[in-house]
C-alpha positions as CSV (number, residue, x, y, z in Angstrom):
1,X,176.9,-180.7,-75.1
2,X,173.5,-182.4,-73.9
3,X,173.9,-182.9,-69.9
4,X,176.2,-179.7,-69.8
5,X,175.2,-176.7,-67.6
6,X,175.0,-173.0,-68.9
7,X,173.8,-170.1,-68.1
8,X,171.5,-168.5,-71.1
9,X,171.0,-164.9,-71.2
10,X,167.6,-163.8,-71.9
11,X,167.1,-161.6,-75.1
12,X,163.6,-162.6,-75.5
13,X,162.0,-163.4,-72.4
14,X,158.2,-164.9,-72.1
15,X,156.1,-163.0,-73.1
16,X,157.3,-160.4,-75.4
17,X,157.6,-160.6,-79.7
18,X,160.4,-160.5,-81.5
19,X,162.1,-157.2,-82.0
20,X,162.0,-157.4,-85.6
21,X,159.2,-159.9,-87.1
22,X,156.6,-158.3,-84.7
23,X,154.2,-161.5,-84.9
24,X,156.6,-163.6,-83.7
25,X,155.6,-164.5,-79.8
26,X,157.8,-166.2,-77.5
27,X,155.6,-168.4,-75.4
28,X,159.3,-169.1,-73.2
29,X,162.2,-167.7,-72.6
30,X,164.8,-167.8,-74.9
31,X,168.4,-166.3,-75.2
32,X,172.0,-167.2,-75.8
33,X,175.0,-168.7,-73.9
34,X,177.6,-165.9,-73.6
35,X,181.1,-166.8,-75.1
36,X,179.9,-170.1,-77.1
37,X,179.7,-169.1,-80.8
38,X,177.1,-171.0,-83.3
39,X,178.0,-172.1,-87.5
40,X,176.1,-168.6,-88.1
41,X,178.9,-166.6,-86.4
42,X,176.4,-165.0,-83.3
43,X,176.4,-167.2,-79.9
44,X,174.5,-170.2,-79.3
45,X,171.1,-169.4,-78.9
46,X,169.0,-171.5,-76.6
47,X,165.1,-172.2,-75.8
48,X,164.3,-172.1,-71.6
49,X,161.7,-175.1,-70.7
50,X,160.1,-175.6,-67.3
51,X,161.0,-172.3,-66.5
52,X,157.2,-170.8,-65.9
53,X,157.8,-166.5,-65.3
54,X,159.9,-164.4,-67.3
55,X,163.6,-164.3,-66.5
56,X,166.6,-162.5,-67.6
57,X,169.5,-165.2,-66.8
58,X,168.8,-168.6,-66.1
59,X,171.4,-171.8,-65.7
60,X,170.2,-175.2,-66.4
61,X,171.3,-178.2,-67.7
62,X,170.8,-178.7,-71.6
63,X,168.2,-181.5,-72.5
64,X,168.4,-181.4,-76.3
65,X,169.3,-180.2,-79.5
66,X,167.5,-179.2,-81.8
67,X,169.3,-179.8,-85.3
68,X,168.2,-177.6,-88.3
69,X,168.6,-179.6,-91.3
70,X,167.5,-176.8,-94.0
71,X,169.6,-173.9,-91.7
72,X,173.1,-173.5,-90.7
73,X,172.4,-173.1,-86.8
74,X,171.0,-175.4,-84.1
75,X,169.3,-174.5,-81.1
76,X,170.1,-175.7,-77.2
77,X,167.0,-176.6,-75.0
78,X,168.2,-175.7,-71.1
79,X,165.7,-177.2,-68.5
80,X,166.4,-176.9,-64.6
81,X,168.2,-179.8,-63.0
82,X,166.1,-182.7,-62.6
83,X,163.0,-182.0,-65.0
84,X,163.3,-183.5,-68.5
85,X,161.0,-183.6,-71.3
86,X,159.7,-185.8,-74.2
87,X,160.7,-184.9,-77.6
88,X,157.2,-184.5,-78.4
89,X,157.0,-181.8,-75.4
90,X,159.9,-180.0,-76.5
91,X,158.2,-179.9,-80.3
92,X,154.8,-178.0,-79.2
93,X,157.0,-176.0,-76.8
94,X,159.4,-175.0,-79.4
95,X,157.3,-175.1,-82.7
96,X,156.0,-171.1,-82.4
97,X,159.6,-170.7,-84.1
98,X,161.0,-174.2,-85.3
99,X,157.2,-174.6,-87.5
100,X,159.4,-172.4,-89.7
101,X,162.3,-175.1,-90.5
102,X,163.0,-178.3,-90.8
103,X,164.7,-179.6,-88.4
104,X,165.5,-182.9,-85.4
105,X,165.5,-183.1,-81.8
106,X,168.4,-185.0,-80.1
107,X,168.3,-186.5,-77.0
């Protein structure tokens, strides 16, 4: 999957909470890639880097993966074409969420 492009539709764009755990803030934008289902039965969800306003669609390439060991889904990281990021900068970008499981970033 990592160097594929998608198109993620935004759910929770930058900026907003989560709908139901009201302190949750999504510093990015984050959604899921219509017709490509996840292990948990709902389509793959995905985090947005390098993507600076809030957006409703976006397609990018995916960078990474970010593998939950202690959960049965994994999350895509989609970046624009041509900007990558360390997995160090994907962890502080993602960890407003991912500091709640345990989990690896591939490459």
């Amino acid at each position: 999957m990592i160097g594929e492009i998608v198109t993620v539709l935004v759910d929770r764009a930058m900026g907003t909470y989560h709908p139901k755990h009201k302190e949750l803030y999504y510093p990015i934008n984050y959604g899921y890639v219509e017709g490509i289902m996840a292990p948990d039965g709902e389509e793959q969800d995905a985090y947005i880097l390098g993507v600076l306003e809030p957006v409703k669609t976006f397609t990018g390439r995916v960078i990474a993966v970010i593998h939950r060991t202690n959960d049965i889904e994994d999350k895509w990281v989609v970046a624009p074409e041509g900007i990558t990021f360390t997995m160090e900068e994907i962890r502080e970008q993602v960890d407003f969420q991912e500091q709640y499981f345990e989990s690896e970033i591939i490459l």
